[in-house]
C-alpha positions in Angstrom: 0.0 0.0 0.0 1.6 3.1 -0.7 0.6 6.5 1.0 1.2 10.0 -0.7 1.6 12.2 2.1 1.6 15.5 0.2 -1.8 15.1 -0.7 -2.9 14.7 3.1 -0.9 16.9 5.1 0.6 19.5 2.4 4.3 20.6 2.3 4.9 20.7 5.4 4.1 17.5 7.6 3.7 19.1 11.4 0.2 17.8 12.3 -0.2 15.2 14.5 -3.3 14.4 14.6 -3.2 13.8 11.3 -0.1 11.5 11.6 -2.3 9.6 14.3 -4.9 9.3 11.5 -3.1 7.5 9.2 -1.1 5.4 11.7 -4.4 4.7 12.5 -6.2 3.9 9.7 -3.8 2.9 7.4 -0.6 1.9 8.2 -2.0 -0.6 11.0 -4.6 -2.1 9.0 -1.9 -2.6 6.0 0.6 -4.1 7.8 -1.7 -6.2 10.1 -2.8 -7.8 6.4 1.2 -8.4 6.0 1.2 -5.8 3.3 4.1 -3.1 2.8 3.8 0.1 3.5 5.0 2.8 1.2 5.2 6.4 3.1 5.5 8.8 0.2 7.1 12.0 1.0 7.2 13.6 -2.8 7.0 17.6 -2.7 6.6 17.3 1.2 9.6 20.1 2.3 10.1 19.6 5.8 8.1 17.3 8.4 8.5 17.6 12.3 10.0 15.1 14.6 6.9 15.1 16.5 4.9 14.3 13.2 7.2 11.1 12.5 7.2 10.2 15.8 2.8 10.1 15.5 3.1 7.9 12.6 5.6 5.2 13.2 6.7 4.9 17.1 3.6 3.7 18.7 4.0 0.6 15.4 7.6 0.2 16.5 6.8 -0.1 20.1 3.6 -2.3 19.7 5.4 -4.5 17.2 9.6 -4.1 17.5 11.7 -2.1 15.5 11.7 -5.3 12.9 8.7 -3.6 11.1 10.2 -1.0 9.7 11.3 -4.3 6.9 7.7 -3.8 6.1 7.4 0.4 5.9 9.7 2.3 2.9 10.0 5.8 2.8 10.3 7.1 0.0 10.9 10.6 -1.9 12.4 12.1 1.2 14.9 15.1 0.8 17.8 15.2 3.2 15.8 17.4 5.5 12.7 14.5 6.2 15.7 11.5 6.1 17.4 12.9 9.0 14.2 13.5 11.1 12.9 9.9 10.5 16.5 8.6 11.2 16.4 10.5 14.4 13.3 8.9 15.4 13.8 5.3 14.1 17.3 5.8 16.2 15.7 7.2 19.4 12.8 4.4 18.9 15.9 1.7 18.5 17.6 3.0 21.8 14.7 2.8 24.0 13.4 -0.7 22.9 
């Protein structure tokens, strides 16, 4: 399943409630059918750590940092690839 983020949350990917949202109702459900999960970060500029962190910790934490075998991110400029590596990395650490 792949998710174009752009065309939920805009350039700029700061809302949380909206990460929550699609944790929620899509990447879960997806990966609970043992699909992938393609996060799609095209035209997105700059996200939040706080928005990453709503999308994929509570997944790592419920299901081990093995999942992320199952989530690709793609189109992410260096800006989004250091805030998901900071949180993949913090979520990592604290497992």
């Amino acid at each position: 399943m792949e998710i174009k983020l752009y065309d939920i949350v805009g350039k700029f990917a700061e809302n949380k409630d909206l990460a929550r949202e699609i944790r929620t109702n899509k990447i879960l459900p997806a990966l609970e059918k043992n699909d992938k999960v393609i996060l799609d970060f095209g035209n997105i500029e700059a996200t939040t750590q706080s928005f990453i962190h709503a999308l994929i910790s509570d997944i790592i934490r419920k299901k081990n940092i093995d999942v992320l075998k199952n989530i690709y991110f793609k189109n992410c400029n260096i800006t989004v690839k250091k805030i998901i590596t900071i949180v993949t990395e913090y979520m990592q650490d604290s497992s």
